[in-house]
C-alpha positions in Angstrom: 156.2 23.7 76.2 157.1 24.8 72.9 160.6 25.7 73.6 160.9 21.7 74.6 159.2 20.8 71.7 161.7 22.6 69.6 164.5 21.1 71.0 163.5 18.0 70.7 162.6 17.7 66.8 166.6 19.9 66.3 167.9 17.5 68.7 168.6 14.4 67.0 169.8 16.1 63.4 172.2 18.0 65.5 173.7 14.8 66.6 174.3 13.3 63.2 175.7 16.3 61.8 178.3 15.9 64.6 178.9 12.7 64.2 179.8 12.8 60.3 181.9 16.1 61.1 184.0 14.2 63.8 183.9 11.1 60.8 184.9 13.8 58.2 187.9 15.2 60.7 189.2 12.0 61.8 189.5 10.7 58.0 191.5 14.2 56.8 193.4 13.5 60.0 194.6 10.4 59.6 194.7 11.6 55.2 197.4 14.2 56.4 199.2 12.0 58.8 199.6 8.8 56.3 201.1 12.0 54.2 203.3 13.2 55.9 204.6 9.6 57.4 204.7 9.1 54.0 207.2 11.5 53.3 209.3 11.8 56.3 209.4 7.3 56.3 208.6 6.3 53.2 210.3 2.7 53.3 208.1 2.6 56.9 204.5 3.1 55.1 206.1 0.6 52.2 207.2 -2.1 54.6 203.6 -1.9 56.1 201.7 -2.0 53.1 204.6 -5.0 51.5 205.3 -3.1 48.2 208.9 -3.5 48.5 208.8 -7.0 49.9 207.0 -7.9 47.1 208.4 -5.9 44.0 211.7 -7.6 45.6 209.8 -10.9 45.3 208.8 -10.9 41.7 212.5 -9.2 40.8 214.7 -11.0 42.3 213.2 -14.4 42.9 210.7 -14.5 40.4 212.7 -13.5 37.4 210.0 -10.4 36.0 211.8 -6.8 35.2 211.5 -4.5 37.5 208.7 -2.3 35.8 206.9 -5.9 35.9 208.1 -6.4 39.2 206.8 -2.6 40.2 203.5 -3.0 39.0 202.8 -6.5 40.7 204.4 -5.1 44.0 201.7 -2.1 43.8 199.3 -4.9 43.2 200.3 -6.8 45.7 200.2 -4.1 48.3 196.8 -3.3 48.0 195.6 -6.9 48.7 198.2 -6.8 51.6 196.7 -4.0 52.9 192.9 -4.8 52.3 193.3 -8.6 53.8 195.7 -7.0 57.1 193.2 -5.0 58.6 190.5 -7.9 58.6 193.0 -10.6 59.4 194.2 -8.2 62.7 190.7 -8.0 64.1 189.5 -11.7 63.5 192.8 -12.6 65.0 192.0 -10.2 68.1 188.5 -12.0 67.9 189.2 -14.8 68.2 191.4 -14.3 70.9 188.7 -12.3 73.5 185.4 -12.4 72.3 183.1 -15.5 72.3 182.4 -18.1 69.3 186.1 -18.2 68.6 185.6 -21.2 66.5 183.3 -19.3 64.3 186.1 -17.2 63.7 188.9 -19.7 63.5 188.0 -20.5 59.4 188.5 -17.4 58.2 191.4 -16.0 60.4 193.5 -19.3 59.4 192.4 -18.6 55.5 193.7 -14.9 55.7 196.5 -16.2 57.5 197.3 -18.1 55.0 196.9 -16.1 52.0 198.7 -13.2 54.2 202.3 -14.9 54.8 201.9 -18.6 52.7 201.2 -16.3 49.5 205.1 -15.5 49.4 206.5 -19.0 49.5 203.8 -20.6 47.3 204.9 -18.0 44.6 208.3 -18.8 44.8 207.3 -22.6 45.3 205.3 -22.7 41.9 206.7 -19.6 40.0 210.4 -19.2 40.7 211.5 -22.7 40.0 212.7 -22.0 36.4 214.7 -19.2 37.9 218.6 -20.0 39.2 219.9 -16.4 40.4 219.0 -13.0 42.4 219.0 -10.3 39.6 220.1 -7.9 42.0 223.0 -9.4 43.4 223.5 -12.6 41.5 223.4 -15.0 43.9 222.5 -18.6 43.1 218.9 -19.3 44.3 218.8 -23.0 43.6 221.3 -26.0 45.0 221.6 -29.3 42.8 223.3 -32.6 43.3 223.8 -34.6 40.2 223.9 -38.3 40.0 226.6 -40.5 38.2 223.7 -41.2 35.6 223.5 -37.6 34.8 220.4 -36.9 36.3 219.7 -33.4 38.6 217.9 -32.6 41.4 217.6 -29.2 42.1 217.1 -27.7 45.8 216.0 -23.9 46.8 218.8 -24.4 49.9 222.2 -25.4 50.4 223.4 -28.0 52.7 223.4 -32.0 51.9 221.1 -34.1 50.2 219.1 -37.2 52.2 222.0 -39.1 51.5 224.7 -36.9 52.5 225.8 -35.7 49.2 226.8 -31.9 49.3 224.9 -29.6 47.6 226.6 -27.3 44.7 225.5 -23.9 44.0 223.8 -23.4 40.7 225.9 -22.5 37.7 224.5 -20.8 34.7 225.3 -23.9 32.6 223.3 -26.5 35.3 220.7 -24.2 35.1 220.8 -25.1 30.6 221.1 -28.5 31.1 218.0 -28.8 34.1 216.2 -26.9 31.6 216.7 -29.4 28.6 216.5 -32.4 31.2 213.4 -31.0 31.9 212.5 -31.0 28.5 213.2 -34.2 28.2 216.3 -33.8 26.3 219.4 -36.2 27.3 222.7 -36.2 26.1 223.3 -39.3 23.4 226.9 -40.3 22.9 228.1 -40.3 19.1 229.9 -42.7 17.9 231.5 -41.7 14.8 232.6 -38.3 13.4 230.5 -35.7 12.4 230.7 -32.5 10.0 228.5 -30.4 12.4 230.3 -29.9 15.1 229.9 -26.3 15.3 226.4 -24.1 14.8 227.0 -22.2 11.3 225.1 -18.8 12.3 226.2 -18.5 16.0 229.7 -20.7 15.7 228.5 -22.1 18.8 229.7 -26.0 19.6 226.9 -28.2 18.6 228.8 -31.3 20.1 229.9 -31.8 23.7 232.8 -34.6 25.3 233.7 -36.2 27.8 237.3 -37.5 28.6 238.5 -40.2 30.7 241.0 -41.4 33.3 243.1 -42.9 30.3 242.2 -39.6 28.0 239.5 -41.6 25.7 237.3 -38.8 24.1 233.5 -39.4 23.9 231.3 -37.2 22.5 227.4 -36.0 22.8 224.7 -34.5 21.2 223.6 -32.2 24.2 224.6 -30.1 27.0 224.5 -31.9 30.6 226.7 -34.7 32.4 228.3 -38.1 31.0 225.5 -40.6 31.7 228.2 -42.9 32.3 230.6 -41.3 35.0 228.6 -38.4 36.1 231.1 -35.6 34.4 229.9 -32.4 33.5 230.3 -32.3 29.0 232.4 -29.2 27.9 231.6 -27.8 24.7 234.0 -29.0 21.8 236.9 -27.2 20.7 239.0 -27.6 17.2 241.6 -29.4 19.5 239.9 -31.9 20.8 237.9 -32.6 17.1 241.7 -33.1 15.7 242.0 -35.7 19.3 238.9 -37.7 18.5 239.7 -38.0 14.8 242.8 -39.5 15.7 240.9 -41.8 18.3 238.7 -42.3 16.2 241.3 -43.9 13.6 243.5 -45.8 16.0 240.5 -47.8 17.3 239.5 -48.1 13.6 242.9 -50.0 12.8 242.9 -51.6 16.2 239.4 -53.4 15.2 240.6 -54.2 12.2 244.0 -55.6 13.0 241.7 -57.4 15.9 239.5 -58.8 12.9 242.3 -60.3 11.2 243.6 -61.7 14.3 240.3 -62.8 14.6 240.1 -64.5 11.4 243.4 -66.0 11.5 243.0 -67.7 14.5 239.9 -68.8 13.0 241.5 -70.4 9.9 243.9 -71.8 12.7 241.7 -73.5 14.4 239.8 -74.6 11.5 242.8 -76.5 10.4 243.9 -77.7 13.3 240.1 -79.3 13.3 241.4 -80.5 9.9 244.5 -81.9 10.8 242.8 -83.7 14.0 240.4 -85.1 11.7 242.7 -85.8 9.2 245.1 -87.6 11.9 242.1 -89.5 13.3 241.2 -91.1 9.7 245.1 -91.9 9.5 245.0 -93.7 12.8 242.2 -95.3 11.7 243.4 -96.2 8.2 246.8 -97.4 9.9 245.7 -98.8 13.2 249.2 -98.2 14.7 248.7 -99.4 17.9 247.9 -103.1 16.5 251.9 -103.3 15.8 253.8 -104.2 18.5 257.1 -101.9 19.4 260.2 -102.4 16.8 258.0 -104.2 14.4 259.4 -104.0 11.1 256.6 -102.9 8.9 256.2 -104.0 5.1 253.8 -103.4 2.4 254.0 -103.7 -1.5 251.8 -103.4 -4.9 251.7 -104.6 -8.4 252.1 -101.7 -10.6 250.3 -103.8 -13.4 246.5 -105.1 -12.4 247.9 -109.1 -13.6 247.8 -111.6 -11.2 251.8 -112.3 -12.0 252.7 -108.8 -11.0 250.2 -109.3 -7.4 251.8 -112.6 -6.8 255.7 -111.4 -7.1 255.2 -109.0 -4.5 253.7 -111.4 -2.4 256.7 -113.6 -3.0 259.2 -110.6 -2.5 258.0 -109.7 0.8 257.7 -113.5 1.9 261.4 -113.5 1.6 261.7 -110.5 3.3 259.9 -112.0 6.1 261.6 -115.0 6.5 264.9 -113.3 6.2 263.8 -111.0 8.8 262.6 -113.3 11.2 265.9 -115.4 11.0 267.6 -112.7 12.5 264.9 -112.5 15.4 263.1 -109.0 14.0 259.1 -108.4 14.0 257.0 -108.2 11.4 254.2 -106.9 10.1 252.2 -105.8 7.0 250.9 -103.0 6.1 246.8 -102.8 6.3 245.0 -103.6 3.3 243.1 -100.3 3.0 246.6 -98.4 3.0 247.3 -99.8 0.1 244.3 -99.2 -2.0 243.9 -95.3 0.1 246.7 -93.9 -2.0 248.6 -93.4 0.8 250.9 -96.2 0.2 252.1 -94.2 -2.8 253.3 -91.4 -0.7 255.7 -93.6 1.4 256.7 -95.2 -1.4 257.7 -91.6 -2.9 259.6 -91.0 0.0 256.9 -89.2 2.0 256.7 -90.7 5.9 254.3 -87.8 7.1 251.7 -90.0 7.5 253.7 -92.9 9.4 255.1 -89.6 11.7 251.4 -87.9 11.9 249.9 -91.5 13.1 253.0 -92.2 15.6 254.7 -95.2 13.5 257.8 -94.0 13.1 258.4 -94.3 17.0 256.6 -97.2 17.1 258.1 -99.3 14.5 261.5 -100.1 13.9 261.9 -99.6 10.0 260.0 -100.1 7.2 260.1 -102.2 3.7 258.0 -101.0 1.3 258.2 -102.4 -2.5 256.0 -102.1 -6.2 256.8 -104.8 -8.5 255.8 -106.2 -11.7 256.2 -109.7 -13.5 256.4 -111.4 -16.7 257.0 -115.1 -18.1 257.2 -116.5 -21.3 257.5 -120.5 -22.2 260.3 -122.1 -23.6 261.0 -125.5 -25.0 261.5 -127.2 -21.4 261.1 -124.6 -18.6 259.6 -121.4 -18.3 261.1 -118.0 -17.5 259.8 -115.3 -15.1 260.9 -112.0 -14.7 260.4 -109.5 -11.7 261.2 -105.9 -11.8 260.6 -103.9 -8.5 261.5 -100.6 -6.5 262.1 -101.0 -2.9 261.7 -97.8 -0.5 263.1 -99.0 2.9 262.9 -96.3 6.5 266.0 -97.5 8.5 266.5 -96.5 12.0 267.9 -93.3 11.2 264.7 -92.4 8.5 266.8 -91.7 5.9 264.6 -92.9 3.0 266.3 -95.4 0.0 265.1 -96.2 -2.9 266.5 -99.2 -4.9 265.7 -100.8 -8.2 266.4 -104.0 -9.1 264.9 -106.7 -11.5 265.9 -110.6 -11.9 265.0 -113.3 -13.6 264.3 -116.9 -12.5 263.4 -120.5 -14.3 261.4 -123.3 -13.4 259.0 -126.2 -14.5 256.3 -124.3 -13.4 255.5 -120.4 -13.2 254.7 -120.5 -10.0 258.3 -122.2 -9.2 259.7 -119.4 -11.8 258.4 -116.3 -10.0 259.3 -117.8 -6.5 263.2 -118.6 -8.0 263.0 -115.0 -9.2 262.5 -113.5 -6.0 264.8 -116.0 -4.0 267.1 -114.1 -6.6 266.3 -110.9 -5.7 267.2 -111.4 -2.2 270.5 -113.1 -3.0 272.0 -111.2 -5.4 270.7 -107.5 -4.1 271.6 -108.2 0.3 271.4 -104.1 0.3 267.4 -104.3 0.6 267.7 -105.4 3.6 270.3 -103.6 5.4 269.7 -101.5 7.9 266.8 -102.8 9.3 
């Protein structure tokens, strides 16, 4: 009974000790195996714990140096390894044993941090980043717009709209940078003295050339807002070609400014000479003549009522003389005569009867100034009227003629008529022609 007894309180120690020995063996067992796996297939053991995977990650598509890119790969493996082992079972779980929706939560959350952790890095991390450092291959595709705009794309291929995608370049990768900084190229308009940086002699300014060769230039890296282009930084070259541009256009403004203001002044007196011909028409009225009227006009030279009433009596004649041969006639509007205009015909001046259209209208003219005198004798009286006739034959070739005469009578008024009855006689040139 005491032997059992014995047994029974060594029993149950016994069993533990065994059970941490086998613990105890197992772990140095699977120490020295990991070991030696370790050094007979390193990049096996690597691959399983995701060091290389991930020191690749943060290298080549995350942009860090590689002793950056090291340490967050050694990092990374120990969480890969921690969440595998419990991701494995609850996945194995959820798969045989009951409540699998229990376990459904957590497997999809390691799930998620176990293979979503790699894109979401390079989703929020390696945007900023354009190439592979290792082998230098573009990571990001862009298509630009015509408005200069990027949009930048982690594959190649073509766009929604079918536009091709273009492979990064380490100048689209600049200009997405400023774009993103909110920096668009502006286009300058005039020269400018900085066109190069004075500590790096790198261009400040970048152009743009046209179809037809026109220069324009820009105060940023990126693509001509207007056609889409990609700028090139400036050279000397094209500074001396866009000074030169810059001075044609210059003198083609200015020669267009002239043009400009000459056809201006044109216009403005050609308004001037419409209104002018318009008041003339008006002053003349020469559609109140018939056709081949022969027109006539005269004034006093002196303000006397002698002077007024010879040239009324001089062109009375001329009427009637007129008229006998079957001709028109017709005076000339009181308001020419007091305009001043009636002193330019009668200086030999017929713009004004061409400008209104008389001088197709009319047949000639007989324009005349005169002034009279009289003195009293012992039985009659005397009267004397001295004139200048201008007359516009057929062939407008102006005449002047000057003539005076001297006639008698009872009366003046029978004096200054026998005076111009004289005038008429004695001088038949006046008329002829007409």
């Amino acid at each position: 009974m005491s032997v059992q007894s014995a047994n029974q309180q060594s029993g149950p120690g016994a069993n533990s000790s065994g059970r941490l020995l086998t613990r105890v063996a197992l772990a140095l067992a699977a120490a020295v195996l990991f070991a030696v796996a370790t050094i007979l297939f390193p990049r096996a053991v690597g691959l399983y714990w995701g060091y290389y995977g991930l020191r690749d990650l943060f290298h080549d598509s995350l942009g860090l140096s590689e002793a950056q890119a090291e340490l967050a790969g050694v990092v990374g493996a120990f969480f890969y390894a921690f969440f595998w082992v419990p991701m494995l079972w609850l996945t194995l779980s959820a798969l045989v044993l009951p409540n699998r929706a229990r376990r459904l939560i957590p497997m999809f959350g390691l799930w998620l941090v176990f293979y979503g952790s790699t894109p979401a890095l390079r989703m929020f991390l390696g945007s900023d980043v354009c190439f592979n450092q290792s082998t230098g291959q573009p990571l990001q595709w862009y298509v630009s717009a015509r408005n200069g705009t990027l949009t930048f794309y982690d594959s190649p291929g073509y766009d929604t709209s079918g536009v091709e995608k273009k492979p990064v370049t380490a100048q689209v990768c600049r200009i997405g940078r400023l774009l993103g900084k909110g920096i668009h190229p502006r286009l300058i308009s005039t020269p400018t003295a900085e066109y190069f940086d004075g500590v790096t002699g790198f261009a400040k300014i970048w152009y743009a050339q046209d179809a037809n060769g026109r220069i324009s230039l820009f105060d940023a890296e990126g693509f001509d807002p207007h056609s889409g282009t990609l700028l090139a930084p400036i050279t000397a070259e094209v500074i001396a070609q866009f000074e030169a541009q810059v001075a044609t256009e210059r003198a083609a403004k200015d020669q267009a400014a002239r043009e400009q203001e000459a056809e201006q002044e044109r216009k403005a007196r050609e308004a001037s000479a419409q209104q002018e011909r318009s008041a003339l028409v008006s002053l003349f009225a020469p559609e109140s003549y018939p056709p081949q009227t022969v027109l006539m006009g005269g004034s006093a030279t002196k303000t006397d009522d002698l002077s007024k009433e010879a040239v009324e009596l001089i062109l009375d004649e001329a009427d009637k003389s007129l008229r006998s041969r079957g001709l028109l006639t017709g005076r000339v509007r009181p308001a020419v005569l007091t305009s001043g205009r009636f002193d330019r015909l009668l200086e030999g001046d017929p713009g004004d009867l061409v400008s209104v259209g008389l001088d197709e209208r009319m047949r000639s003219a007989f324009l005349v100034t005169a002034e009279a005198s009289c003195r009293s004798g012992e039985a009659v009286i005397s009267c004397t009227i001295a004139m200048d006739a201008r007359k516009y034959p057929l062939d407008r070739v102006t005449k002047l003629i000057e003539c005076h005469e001297t006639g008698a009578g009872a009366t003046t008024e029978q004096a200054l008529s026998r005076a111009a009855e004289l005038i008429h006689e004695r001088h038949p040139e006046l008329l002829e022609g007409i």
